[in-house]
Backbone as CSV, one residue per row, in Angstrom:
resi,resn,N_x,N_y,N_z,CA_x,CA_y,CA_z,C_x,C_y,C_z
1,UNK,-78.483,122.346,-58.097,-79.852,122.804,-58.144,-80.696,121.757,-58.870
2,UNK,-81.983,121.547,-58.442,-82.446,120.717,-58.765,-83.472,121.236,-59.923
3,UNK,-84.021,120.676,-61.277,-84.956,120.919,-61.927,-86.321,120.839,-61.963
4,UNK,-87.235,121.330,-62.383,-89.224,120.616,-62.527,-88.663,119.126,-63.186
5,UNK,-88.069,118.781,-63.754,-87.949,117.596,-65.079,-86.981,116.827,-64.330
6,UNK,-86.998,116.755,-62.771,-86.659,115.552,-62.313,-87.164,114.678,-61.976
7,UNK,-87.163,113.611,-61.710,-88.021,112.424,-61.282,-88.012,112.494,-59.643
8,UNK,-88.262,111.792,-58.572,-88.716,112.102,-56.981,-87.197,111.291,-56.581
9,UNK,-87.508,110.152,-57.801,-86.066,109.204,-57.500,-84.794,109.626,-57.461
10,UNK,-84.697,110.566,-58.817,-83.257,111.401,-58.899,-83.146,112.372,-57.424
11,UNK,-84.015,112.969,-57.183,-83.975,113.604,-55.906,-83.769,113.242,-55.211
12,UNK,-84.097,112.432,-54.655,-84.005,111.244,-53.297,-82.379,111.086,-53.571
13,UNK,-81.788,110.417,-54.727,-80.568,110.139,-54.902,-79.229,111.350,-54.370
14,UNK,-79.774,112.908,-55.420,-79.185,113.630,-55.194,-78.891,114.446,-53.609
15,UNK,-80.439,113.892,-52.549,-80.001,114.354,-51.621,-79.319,113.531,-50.725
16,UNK,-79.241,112.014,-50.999,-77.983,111.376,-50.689,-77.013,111.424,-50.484
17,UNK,-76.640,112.005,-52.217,-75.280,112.005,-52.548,-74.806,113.164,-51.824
18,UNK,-75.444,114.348,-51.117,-75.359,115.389,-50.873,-74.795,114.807,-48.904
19,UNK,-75.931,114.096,-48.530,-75.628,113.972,-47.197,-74.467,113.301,-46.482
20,UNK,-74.375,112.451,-47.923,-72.794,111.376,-47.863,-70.923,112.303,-48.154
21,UNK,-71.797,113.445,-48.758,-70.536,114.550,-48.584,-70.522,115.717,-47.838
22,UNK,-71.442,116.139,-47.053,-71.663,116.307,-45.526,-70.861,116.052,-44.535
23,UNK,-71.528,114.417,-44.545,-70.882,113.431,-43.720,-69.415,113.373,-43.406
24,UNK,-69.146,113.673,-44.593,-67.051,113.756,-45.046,-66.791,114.340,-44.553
25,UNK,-67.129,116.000,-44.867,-66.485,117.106,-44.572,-66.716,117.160,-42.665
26,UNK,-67.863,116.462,-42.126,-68.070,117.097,-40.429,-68.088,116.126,-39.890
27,UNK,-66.968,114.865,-40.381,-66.407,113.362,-39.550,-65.662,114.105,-38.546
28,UNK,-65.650,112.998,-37.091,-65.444,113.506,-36.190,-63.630,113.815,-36.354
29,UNK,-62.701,114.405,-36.226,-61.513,114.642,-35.234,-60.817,113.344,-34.435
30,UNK,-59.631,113.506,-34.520,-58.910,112.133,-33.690,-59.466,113.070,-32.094
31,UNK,-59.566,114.052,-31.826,-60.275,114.695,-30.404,-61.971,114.437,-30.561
32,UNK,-62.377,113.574,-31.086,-63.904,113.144,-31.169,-64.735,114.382,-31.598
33,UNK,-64.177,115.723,-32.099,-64.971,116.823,-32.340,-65.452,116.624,-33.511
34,UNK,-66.247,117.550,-34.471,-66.628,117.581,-35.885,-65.428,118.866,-36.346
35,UNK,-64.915,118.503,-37.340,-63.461,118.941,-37.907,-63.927,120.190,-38.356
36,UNK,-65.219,120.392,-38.777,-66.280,121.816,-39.143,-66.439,122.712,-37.957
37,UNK,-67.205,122.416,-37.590,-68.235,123.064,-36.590,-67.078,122.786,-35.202
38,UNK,-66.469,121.909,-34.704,-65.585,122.188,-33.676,-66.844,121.895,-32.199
39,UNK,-67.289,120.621,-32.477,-68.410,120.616,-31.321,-68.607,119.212,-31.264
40,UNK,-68.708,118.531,-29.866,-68.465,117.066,-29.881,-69.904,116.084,-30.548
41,UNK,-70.698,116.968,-30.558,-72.155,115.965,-31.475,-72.333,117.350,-32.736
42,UNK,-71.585,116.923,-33.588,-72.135,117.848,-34.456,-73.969,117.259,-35.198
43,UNK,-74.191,118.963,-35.178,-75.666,118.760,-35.713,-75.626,118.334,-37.129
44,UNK,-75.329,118.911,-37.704,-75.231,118.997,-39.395,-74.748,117.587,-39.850
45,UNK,-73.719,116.615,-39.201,-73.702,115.213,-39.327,-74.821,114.441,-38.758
46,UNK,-75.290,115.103,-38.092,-76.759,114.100,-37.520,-77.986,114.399,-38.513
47,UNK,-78.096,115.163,-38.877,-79.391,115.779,-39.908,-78.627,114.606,-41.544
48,UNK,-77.964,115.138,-41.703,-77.221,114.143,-42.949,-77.056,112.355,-42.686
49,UNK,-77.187,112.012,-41.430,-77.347,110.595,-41.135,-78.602,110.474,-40.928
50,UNK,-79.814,111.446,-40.430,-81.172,111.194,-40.828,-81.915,111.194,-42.165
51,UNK,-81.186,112.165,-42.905,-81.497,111.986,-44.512,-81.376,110.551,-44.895
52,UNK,-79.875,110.409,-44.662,-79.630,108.919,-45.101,-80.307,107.704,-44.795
53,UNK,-80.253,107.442,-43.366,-81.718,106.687,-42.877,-82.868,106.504,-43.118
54,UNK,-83.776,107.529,-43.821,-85.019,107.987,-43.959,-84.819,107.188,-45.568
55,UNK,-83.924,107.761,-46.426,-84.141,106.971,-47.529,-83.443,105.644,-47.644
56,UNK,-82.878,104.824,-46.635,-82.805,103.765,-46.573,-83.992,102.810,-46.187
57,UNK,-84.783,103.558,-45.181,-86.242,102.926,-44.791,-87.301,103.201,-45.784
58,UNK,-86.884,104.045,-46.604,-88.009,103.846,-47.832,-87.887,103.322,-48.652
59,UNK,-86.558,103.091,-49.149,-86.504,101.954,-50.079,-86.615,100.606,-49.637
60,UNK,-86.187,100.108,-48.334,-86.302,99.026,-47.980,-88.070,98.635,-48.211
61,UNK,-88.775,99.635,-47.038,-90.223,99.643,-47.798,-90.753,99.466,-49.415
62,UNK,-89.769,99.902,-50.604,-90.839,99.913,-52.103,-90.304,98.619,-52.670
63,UNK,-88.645,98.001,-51.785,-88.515,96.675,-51.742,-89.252,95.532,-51.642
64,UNK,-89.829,95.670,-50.109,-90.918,94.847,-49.446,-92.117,94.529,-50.235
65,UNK,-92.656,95.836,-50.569,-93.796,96.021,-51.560,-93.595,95.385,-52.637
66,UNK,-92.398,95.281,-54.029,-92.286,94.839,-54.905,-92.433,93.399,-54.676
67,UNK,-91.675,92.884,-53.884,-91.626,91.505,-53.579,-92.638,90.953,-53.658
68,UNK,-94.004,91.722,-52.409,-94.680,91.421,-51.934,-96.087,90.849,-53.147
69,UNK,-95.681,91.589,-54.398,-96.763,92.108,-55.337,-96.616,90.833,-56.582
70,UNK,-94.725,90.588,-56.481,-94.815,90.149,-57.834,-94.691,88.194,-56.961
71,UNK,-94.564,87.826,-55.767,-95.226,86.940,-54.882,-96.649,86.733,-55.414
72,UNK,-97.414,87.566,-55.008,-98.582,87.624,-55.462,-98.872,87.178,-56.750
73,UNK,-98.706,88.013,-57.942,-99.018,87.579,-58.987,-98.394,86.190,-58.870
74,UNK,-97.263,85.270,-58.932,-96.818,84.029,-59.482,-97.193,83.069,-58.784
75,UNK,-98.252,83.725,-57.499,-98.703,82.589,-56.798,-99.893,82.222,-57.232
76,UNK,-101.162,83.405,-57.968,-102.095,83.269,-58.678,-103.107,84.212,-57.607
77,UNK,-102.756,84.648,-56.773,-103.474,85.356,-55.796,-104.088,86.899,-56.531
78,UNK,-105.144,87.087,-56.095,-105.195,88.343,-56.625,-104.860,89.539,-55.665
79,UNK,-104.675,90.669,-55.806,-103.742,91.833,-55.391,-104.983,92.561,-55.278
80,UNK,-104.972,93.408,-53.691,-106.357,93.993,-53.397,-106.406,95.509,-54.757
81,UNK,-107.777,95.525,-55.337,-107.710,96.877,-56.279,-107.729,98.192,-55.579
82,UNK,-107.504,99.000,-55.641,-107.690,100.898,-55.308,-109.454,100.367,-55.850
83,UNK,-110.147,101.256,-54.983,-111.513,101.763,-55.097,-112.024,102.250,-56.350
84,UNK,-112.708,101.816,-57.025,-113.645,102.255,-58.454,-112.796,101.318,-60.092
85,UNK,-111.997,100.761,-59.571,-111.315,100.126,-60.361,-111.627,98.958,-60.626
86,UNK,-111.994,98.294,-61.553,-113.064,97.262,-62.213,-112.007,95.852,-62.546
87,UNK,-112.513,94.610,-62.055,-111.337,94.010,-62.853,-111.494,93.798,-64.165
88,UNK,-110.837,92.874,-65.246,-110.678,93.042,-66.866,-112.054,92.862,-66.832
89,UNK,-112.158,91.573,-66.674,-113.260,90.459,-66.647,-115.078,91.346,-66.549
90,UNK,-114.773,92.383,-65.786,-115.947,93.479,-65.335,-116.174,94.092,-66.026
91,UNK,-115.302,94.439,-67.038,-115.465,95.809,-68.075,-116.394,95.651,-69.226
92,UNK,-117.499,96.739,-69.066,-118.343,96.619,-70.766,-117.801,96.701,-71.842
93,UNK,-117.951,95.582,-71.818,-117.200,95.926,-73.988,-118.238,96.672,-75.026
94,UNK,-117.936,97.870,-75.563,-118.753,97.830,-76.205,-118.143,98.204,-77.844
95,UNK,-119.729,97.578,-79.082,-118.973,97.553,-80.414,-118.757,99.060,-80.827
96,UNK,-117.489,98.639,-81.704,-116.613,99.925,-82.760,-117.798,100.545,-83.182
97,UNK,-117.300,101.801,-83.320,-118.000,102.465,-83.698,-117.942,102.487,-85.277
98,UNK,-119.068,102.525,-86.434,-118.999,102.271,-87.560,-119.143,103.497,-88.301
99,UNK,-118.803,104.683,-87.836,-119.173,106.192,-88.741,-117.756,106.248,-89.463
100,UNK,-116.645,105.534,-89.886,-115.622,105.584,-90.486,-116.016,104.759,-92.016
């Protein structure tokens, strides 16, 4: 069971680890069946190899992205901002306040 006080990552992991022992239990049969379910395309191994897939293409994606970002910075390029977001250089400075 999963908690509120998990992270998205631990989740992602745990439903991995979940689909990769799935996978075990409804491998096909030396008769090409699923050793579970007793049916030559089992479903329940296909749903557990789409889990798995799905978070292989997303990490490959936050891969790409990281690369893509810290490229960026060491090349000196600047990195497009999110909307309303000021760069340093933009920001009003203004003086301390002196009521202390």
């Amino acid at each position: 069971m999963t908690g509120p006080f998990l992270s998205l990552a631990q989740i992602r992991n745990r439903l991995i680890l979940t689909a990769r022992a799935v996978l075990r239990d409804h491998r096909a049969g030396p008769d090409g069946r699923c050793r579970v379910c007793r049916v030559p395309e089992c479903r329940v191994a296909t749903a557990a190899r789409n889990v798995i897939d799905a978070a292989a293409a997303r990490r490959a994606a936050e891969d790409q992205a990281t690369e893509e970002e810290i490229r960026a910075f060491y090349s000196g390029e600047q990195t497009p901002r999110p909307a309303g977001i000021a760069p340093a250089t933009e920001i009003e400075l203004r003086p301390a306040d002196d009521r202390w």
